[in-house]
C-alpha positions as CSV (number, residue, x, y, z in Angstrom):
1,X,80.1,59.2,122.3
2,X,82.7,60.3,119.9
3,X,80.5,60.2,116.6
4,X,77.8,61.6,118.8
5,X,79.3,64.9,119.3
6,X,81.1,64.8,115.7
7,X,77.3,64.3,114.5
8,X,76.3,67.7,116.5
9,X,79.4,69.5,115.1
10,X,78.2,68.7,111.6
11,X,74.5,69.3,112.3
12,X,75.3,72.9,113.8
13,X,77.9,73.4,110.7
14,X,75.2,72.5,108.2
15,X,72.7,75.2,109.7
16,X,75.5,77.7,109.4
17,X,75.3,77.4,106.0
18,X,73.0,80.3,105.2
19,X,71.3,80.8,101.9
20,X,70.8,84.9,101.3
21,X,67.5,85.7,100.4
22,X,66.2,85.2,97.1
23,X,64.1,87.8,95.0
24,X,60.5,86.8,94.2
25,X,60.0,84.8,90.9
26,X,58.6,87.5,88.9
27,X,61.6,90.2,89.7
28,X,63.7,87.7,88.0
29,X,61.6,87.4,85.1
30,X,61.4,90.7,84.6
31,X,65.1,91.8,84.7
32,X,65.6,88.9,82.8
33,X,63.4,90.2,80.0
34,X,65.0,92.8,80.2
35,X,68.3,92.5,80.2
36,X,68.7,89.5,78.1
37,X,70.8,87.1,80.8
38,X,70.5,83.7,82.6
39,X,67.5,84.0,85.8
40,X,70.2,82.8,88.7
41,X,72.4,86.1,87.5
42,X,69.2,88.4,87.7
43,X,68.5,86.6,91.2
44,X,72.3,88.1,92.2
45,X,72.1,91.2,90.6
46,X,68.5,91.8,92.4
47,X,70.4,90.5,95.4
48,X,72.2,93.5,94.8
49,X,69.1,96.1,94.2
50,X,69.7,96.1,90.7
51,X,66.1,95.8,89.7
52,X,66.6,98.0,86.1
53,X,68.0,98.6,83.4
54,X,68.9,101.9,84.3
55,X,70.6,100.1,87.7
56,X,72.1,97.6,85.7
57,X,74.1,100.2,83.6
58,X,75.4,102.0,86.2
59,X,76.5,98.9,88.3
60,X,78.3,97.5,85.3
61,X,79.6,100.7,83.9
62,X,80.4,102.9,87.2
63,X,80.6,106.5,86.2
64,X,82.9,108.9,87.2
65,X,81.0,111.5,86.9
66,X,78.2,110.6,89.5
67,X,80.7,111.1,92.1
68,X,78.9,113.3,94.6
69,X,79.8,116.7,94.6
70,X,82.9,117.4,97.1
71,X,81.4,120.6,98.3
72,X,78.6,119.0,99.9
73,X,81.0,117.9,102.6
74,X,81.1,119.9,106.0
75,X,84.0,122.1,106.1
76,X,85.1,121.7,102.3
77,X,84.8,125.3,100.8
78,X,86.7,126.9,103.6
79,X,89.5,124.2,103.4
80,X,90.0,124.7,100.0
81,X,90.1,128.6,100.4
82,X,92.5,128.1,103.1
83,X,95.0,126.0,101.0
84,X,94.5,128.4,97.9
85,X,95.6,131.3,99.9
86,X,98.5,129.4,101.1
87,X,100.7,128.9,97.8
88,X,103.7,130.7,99.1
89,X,103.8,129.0,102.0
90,X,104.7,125.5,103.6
91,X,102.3,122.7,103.8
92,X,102.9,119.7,105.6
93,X,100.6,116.3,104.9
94,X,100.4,114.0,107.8
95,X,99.1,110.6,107.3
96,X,99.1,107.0,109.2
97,X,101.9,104.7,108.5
98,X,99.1,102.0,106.7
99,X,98.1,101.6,102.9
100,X,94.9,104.3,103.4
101,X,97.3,106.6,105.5
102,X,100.4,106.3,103.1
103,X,98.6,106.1,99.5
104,X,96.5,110.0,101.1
105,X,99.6,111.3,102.0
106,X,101.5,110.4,98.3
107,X,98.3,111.6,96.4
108,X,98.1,114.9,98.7
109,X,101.4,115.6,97.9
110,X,101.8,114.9,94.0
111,X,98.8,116.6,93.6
112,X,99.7,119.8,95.2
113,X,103.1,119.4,93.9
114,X,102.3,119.3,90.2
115,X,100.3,122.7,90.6
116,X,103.5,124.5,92.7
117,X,102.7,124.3,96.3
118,X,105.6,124.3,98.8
119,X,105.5,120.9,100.6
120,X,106.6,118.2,103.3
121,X,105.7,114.8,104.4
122,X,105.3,113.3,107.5
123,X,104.3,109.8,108.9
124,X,104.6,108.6,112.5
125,X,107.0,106.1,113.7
126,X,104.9,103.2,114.8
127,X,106.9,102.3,118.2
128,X,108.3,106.2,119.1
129,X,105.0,108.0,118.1
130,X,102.1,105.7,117.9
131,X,99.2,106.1,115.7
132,X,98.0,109.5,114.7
133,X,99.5,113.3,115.1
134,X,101.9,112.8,118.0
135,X,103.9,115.5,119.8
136,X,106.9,114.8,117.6
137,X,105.1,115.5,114.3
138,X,103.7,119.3,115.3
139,X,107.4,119.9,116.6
140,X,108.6,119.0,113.0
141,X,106.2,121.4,111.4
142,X,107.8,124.3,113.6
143,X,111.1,123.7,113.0
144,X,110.0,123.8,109.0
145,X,108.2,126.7,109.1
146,X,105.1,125.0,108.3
147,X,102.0,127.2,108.1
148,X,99.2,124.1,107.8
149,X,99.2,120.6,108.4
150,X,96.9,118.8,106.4
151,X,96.1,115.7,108.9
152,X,94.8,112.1,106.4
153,X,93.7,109.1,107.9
154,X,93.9,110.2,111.4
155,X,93.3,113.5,113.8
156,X,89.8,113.5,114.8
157,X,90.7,112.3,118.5
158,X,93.6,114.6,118.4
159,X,92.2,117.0,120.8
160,X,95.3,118.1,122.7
161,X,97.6,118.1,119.9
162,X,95.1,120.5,117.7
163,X,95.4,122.8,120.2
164,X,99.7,121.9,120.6
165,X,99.2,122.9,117.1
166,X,96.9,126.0,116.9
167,X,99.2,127.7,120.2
168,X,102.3,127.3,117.7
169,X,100.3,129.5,114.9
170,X,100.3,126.1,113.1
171,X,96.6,125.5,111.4
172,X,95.5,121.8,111.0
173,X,92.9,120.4,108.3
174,X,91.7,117.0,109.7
175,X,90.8,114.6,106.9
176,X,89.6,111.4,108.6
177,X,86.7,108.5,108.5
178,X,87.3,107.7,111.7
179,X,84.1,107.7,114.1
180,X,84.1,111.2,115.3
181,X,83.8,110.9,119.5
182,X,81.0,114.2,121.1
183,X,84.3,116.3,121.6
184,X,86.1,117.0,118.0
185,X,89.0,119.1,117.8
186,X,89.3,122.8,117.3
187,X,90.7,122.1,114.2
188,X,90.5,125.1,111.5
189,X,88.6,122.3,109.1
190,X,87.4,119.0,109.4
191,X,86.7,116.8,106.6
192,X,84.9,113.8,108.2
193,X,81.2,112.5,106.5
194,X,80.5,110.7,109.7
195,X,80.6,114.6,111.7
196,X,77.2,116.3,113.0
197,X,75.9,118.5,110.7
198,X,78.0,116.9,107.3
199,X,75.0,116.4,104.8
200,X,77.7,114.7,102.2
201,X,75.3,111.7,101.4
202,X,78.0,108.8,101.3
203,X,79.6,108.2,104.5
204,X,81.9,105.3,103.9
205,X,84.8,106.9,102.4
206,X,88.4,106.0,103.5
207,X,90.6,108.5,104.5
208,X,91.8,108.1,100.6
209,X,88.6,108.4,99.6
210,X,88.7,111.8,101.9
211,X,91.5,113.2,100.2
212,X,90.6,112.5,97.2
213,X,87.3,114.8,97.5
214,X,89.6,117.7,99.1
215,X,91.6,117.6,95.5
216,X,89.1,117.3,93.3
217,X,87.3,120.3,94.8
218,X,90.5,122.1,95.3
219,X,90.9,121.4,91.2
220,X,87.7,122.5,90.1
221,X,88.5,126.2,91.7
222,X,91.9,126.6,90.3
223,X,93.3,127.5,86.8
224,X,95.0,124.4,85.7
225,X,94.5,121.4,83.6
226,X,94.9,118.3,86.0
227,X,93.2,114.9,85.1
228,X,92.1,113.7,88.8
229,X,91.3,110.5,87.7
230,X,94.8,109.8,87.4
231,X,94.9,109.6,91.2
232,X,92.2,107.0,91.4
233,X,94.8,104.3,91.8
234,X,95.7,105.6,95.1
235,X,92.1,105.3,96.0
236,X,91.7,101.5,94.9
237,X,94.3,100.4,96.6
238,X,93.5,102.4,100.2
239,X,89.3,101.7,99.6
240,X,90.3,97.8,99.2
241,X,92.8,97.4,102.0
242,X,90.8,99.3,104.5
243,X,88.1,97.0,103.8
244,X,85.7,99.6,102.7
245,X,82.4,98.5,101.4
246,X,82.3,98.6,97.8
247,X,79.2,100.8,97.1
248,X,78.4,103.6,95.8
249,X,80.9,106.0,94.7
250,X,83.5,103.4,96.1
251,X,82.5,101.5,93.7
252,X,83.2,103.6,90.9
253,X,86.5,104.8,92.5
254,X,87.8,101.8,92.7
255,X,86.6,100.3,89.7
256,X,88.3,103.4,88.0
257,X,91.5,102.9,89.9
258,X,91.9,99.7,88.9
259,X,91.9,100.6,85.5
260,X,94.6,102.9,85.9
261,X,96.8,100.3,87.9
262,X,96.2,97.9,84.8
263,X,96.7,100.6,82.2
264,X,99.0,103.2,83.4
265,X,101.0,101.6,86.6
266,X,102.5,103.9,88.9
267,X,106.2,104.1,88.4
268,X,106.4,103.1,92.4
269,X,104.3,100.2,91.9
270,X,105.9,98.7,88.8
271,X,107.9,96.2,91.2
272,X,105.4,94.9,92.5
273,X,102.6,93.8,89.7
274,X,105.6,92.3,87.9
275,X,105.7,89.4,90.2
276,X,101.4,89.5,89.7
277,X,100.2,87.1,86.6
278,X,96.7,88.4,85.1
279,X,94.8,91.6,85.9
280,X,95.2,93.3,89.7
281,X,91.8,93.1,90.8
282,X,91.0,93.6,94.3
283,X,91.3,90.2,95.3
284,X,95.0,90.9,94.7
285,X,95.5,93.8,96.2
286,X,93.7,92.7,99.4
287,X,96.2,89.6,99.2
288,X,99.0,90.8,97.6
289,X,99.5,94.3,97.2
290,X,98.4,95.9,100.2
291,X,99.9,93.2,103.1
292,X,103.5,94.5,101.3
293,X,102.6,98.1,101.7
294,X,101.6,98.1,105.3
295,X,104.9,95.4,105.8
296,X,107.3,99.0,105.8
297,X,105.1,100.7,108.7
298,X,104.5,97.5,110.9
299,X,108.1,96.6,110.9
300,X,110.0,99.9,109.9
301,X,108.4,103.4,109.0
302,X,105.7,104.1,106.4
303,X,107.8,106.9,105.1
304,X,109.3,104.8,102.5
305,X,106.0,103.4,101.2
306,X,105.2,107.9,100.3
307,X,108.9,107.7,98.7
308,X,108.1,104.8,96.8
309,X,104.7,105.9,95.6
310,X,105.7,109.5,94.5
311,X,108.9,108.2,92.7
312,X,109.9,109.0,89.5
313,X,113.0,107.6,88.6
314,X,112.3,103.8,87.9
315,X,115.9,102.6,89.3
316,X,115.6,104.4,92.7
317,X,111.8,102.2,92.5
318,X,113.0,99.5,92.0
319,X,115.5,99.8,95.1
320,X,113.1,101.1,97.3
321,X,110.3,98.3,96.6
322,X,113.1,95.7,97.0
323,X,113.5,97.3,100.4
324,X,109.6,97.0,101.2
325,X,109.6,93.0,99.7
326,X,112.7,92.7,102.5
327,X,110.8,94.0,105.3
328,X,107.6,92.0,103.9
329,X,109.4,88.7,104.3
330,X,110.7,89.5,107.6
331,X,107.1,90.5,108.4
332,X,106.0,87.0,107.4
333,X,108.3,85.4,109.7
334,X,107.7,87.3,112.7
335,X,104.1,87.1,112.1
336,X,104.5,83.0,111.9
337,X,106.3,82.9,115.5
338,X,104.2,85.2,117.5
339,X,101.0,83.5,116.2
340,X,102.4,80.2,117.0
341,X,103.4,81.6,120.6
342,X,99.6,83.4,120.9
343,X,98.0,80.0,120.2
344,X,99.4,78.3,123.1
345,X,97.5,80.5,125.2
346,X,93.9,80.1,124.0
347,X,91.3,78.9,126.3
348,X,88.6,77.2,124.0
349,X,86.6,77.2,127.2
350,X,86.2,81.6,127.0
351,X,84.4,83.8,125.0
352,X,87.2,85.8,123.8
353,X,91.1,85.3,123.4
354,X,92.6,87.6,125.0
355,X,97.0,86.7,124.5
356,X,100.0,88.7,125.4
357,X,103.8,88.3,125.1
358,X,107.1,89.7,126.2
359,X,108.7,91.1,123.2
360,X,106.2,90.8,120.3
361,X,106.4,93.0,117.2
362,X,103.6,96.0,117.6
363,X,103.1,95.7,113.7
364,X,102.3,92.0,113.9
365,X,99.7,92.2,116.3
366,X,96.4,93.1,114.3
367,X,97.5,90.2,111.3
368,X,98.3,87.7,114.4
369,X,94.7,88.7,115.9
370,X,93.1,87.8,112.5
371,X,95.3,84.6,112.2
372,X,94.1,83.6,116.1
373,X,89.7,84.3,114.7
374,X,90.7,81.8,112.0
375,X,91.7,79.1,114.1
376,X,89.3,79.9,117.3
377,X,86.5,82.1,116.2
378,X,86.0,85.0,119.4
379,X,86.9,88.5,119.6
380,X,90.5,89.0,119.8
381,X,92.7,90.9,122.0
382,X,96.6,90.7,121.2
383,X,98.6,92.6,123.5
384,X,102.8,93.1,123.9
385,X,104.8,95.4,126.3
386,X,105.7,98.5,124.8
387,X,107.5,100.4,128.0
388,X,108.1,99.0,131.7
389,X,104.3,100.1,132.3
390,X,102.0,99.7,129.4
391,X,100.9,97.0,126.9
392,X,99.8,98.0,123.3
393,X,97.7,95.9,121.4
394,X,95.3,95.3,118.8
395,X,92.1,94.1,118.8
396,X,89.8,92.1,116.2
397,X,85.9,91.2,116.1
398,X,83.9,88.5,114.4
399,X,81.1,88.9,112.1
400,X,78.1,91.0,113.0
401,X,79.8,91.7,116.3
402,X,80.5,95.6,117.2
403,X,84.2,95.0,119.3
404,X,84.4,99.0,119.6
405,X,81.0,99.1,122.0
406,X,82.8,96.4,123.6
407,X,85.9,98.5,124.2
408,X,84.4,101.6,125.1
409,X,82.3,99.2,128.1
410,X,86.3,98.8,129.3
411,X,87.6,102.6,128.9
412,X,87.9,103.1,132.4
413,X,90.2,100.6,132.6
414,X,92.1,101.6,129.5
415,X,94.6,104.1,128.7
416,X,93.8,104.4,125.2
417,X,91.4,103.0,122.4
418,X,90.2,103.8,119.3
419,X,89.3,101.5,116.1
420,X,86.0,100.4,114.2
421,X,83.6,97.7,114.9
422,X,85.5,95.4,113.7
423,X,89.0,96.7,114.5
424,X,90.5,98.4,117.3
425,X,93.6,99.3,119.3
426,X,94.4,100.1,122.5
427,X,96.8,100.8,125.1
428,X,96.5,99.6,129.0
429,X,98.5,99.3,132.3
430,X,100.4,96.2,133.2
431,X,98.3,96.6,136.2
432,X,95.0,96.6,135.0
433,X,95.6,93.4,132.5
434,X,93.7,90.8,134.7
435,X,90.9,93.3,135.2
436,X,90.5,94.2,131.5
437,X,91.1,90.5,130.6
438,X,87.8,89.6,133.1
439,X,85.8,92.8,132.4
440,X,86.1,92.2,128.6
441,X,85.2,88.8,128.8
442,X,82.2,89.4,131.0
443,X,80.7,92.0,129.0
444,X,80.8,89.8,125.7
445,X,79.4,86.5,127.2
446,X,76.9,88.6,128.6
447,X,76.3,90.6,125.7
448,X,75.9,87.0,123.2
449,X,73.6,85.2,126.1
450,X,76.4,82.8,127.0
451,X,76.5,81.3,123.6
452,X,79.5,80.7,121.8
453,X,80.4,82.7,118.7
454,X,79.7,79.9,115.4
455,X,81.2,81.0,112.2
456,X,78.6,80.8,109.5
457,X,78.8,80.8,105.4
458,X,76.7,82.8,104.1
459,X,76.3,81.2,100.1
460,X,74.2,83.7,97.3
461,X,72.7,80.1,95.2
462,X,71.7,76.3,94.6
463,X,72.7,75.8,91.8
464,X,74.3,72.8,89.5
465,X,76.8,73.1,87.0
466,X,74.8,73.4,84.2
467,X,74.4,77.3,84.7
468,X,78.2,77.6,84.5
469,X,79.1,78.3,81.4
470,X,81.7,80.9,79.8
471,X,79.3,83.4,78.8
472,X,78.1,83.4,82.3
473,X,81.3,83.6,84.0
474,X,82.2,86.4,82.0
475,X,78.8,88.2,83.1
476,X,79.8,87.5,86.9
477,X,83.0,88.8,86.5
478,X,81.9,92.2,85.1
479,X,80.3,92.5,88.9
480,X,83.6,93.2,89.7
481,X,85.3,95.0,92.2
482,X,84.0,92.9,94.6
483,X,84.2,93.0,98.3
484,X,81.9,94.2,101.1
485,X,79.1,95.4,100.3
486,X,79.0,93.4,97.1
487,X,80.8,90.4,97.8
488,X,82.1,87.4,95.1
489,X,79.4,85.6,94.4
490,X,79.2,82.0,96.8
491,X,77.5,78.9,95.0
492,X,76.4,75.8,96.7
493,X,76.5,72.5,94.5
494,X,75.1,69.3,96.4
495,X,76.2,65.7,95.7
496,X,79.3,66.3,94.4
497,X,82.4,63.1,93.5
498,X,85.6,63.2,93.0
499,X,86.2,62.6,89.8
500,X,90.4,62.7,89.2
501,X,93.1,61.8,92.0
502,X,93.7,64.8,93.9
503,X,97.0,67.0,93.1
504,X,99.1,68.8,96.2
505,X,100.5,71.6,95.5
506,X,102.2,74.7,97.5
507,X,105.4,74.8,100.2
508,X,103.2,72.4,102.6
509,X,101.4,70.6,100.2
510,X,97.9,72.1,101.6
511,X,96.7,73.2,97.9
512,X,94.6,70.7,96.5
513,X,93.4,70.8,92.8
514,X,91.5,67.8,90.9
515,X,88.4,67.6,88.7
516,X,84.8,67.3,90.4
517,X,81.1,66.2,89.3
518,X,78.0,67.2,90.1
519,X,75.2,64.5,90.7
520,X,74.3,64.9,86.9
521,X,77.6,64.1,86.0
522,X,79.2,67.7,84.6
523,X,83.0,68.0,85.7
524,X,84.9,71.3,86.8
525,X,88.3,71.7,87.8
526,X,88.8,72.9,90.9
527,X,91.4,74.2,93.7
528,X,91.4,74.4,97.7
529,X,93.5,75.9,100.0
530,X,92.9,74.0,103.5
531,X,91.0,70.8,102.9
532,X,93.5,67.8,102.1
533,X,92.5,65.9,104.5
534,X,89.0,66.1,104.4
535,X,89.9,64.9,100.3
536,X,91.9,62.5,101.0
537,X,90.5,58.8,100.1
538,X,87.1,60.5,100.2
539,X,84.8,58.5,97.7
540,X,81.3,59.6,99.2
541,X,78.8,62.4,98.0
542,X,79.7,65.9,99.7
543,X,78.2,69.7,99.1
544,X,80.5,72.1,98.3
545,X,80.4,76.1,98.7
546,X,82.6,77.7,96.2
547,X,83.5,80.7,93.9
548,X,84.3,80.3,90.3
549,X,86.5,81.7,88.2
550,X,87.7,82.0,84.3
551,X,91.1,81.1,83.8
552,X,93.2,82.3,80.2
553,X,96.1,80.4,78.9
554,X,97.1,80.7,75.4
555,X,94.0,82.4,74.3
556,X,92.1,79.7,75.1
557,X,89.8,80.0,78.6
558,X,88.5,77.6,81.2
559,X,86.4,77.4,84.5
560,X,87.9,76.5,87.7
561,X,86.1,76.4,91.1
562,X,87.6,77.6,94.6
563,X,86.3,75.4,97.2
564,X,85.4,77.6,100.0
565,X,83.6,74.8,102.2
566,X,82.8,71.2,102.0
567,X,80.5,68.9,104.0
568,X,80.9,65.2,103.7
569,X,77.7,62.7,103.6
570,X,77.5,59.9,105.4
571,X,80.3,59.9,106.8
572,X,80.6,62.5,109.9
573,X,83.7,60.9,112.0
574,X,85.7,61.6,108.8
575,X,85.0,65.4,109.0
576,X,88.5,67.1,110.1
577,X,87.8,70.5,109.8
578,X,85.9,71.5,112.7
């Protein structure tokens, strides 16, 4: 019985290994003849609609000047008018306490600082004010004298507190990517691509990304001799850790500002890429740079990640990003013990997971969610008291499924939600848990047709290790910045040995590197991050999925694989992993 149902795990595993399409035969021959390279990279470049040369240049070399023109954006001309006519008086910037909300607000406010503008910051306390303009925030811009507030990253459900704002002669620009609901505010501007009647043609910018648009059109109608591009940084790291997709003119953003962190590193920053060996690509940032940002808002106040990033003087850096490495570490260990509480709650027999505590950290709450879909893959709700009456929480989805529908099914029941399809929060009574907990979990076992969520790999080719050479490697890695929308590239290799006695590395000994062959008997190095014990004594044939990369040490380079998945033949009661 046991093997039985181990056999059925594997089977269903196996078909959730999903081969993307592949381009017809003679695409590949004709990009190839074309541009010169190996067929498998034309099949992932076509995978990519590059199909030309012409395609081909610009994905390789993105060009800063095909960025779309800002003005094309609803609302942009007057904004900038406004803001011109405004020099001698006080702006305040606004912006959410995470990486896109914090890395707007310090670009807004260098920017309009180097050209002379009167100016203030201002980001919400996570636990006092909550997400987005509170109450507090307009109250500050009174007692400052403040003539505009420039909202980034947030504002465009801020309905009652536009019009707090407007009855205090206090303007408000709105520049947010959030999904727009039929009522906006009565906001004197609102940059949003994702608003009726905005014809800007890319609609996936972060509220960086936003900001960055307001200055560059804002610079192209004013007498001075600023270098935008110098700002770019700002936008890597916010497009990247709001898990933008990375087309388009993303794409060249990011691929820009990632040039400038490598080249020309923000004074604010310099702390933290010491610690980074090799190039910051996005991988980490996603890992690395951005978790430490967002550490300062979940556990104390994004404020000092704007100080950091528009400082100057590299001691007073240096002291401030010792600070946000402090409340990073404390954020790792709070984040351990709640997710360790939340999984003693799961019910593997529900379609979602649906946890809440006494006590837990707010900030937490979104990483924990993510950390719960890794171990038990279902839409997550995480959920802690935050007064005698209400529980805050945060919400996460699983691929392909759109947790925001999901949420607005609920509202009724809810006090407050807002979020993507992917990520969401929300606030409810104490009262109305049970009936949220059953309503939510109704509506998405109804809405699947009471099947189980399956996690599923999605690889780009078959291939064996013949293809992988250096000058190949190097070829993939110019594809770079990868993420969504143009994701690493995922190989599949079948028939694989151990050939090397496995090495554990790491605080728990869970990182696993050795040398593997392919069934025509080329070795690779290779590392792993959660597979010991599927390794372990292993001496039969098994597939893996993996991504490869070129490793440098004393001028002299190498391949190494990253395991991603592995299925082991012939053997199915030896499988651990499922």
């Amino acid at each position: 019985m046991y093997r039985k149902e181990q056999r059925r795990k594997l089977n269903l595993l196996m078909k959730n290994w999903i081969e993307k399409e592949q381009p017809d035969d003679d695409k590949i021959q004709s990009l190839k003849k074309d541009l010169k390279i190996h067929d498998f990279i034309c099949s992932l470049l076509l995978q990519r609609e590059v199909n030309s040369i012409e395609k081909a240049q610009k994905f390789f070399r993105p060009d800063i000047n095909l960025l779309h023109d800002p003005f094309l954006m609803k609302d942009m001309k007057k904004v900038v008018e406004k803001i011109q006519n405004l020099k001698d008086q006080r702006i305040m910037i606004l912006g959410d306490y995470d990486v896109d909300g914090t890395t707007s607000t310090a670009m807004l406010y260098k920017y309009f600082k180097n050209i002379g503008y009167n100016l203030l910051y201002y980001i919400p306390d996570r636990y006092n004010e909550g997400y987005g303009v509170s109450k507090k925030a307009i109250e500050y811009a009174e007692i400052n004298k403040v003539s505009l507030i420039i909202a980034v990253d947030c504002g465009i459900k801020a309905i009652d507190q536009v019009n707090l704002s407007n009855s205090k002669n206090i303007d408000m620009v709105i520049c947010d990517h959030h999904l727009p609901d039929d009522q906006i505010p009565n906001a004197f501007g609102i940059l949003n691509p994702k608003q009726e009647n905005c014809n800007y043609p890319f609609k996936d910018l972060c509220g960086c990304g936003i900001a960055y648009k307001l200055i560059t059109a804002h610079n192209s109608l004013v007498d001075c001799s600023i270098d935008t591009s110098i700002f770019l940084d700002f936008v890597a790291l916010a497009t990247i850790s709001d898990m933008m997709p990375l087309i388009d003119e993303n794409r060249i953003m990011v691929f820009h500002g990632l040039n400038v962190i490598n080249t020309n590193p923000r004074i604010g920053l310099r702390n933290f890429l010491k610690s980074i060996n090799g190039r910051i690509d996005e991988s980490k940032i996603s890992f690395n740079i951005g978790p430490r940002i967002n550490a300062a808002g979940r556990m104390k106040t994004g404020k000092i990640i704007v100080d950091l990033l528009i400082e100057e003087d590299i001691n007073r850096a240096n002291t401030l990003s010792n600070d946000v490495e402090y409340l990073n570490q404390k954020r790792r260990r709070i984040e351990k013990d709640v997710v360790d509480q939340a999984l003693k709650q799961i019910d593997n027999e529900r379609y979602t997971n649906i946890v809440c505590g006494e006590g837990w950290n707010q900030g937490v709450l979104g990483i924990v969610a993510s950390r719960i879909i890794e171990r038990s893959y279902k839409p997550t709700v995480v959920l802690t008291d935050s007064d005698d009456d209400i529980l805050t929480g945060s919400v996460r989805s699983v691929k392909d499924y759109d947790i925001y529908k999901s949420l607005s099914d609920c509202q009724d029941n809810l006090l407050q939600y807002g979020g993507h399809k992917y990520a969401a929060g929300l606030k409810i009574k104490k009262s109305n848990f049970e009936i949220f907990k059953n309503q939510f979990e109704s509506i998405i076992k109804d809405s699947v047709g009471h099947k189980m969520f399956t996690k599923s790999f999605s690889y780009d080719l078959l291939i064996d290790f013949s293809k992988l050479t250096i000058e190949n490697i190097k070829i993939i890695q110019r594809m770079a910045p990868f993420g969504l929308g143009n994701k690493r590239p995922v190989f599949r290799t079948n028939n694989c040995f151990l050939d090397s006695k496995l090495k554990f590395l790491g605080k728990d000994q869970q990182i696993v590197k050795s040398i593997i062959k392919d069934e025509r008997g080329l070795k690779l190095p290779f590392i792993c991050f959660d597979k010991k014990s599927e390794l372990i004594g292993n001496k039969l044939p098994f597939d893996i999925l993996y991504t490869v990369n070129l490793n440098t040490y004393s001028s002299q380079e190498s391949i190494e694989l990253t395991i991603k998945e592995l299925f082991i033949k012939n053997k199915p009661h030896q499988w651990q992993g499922l």
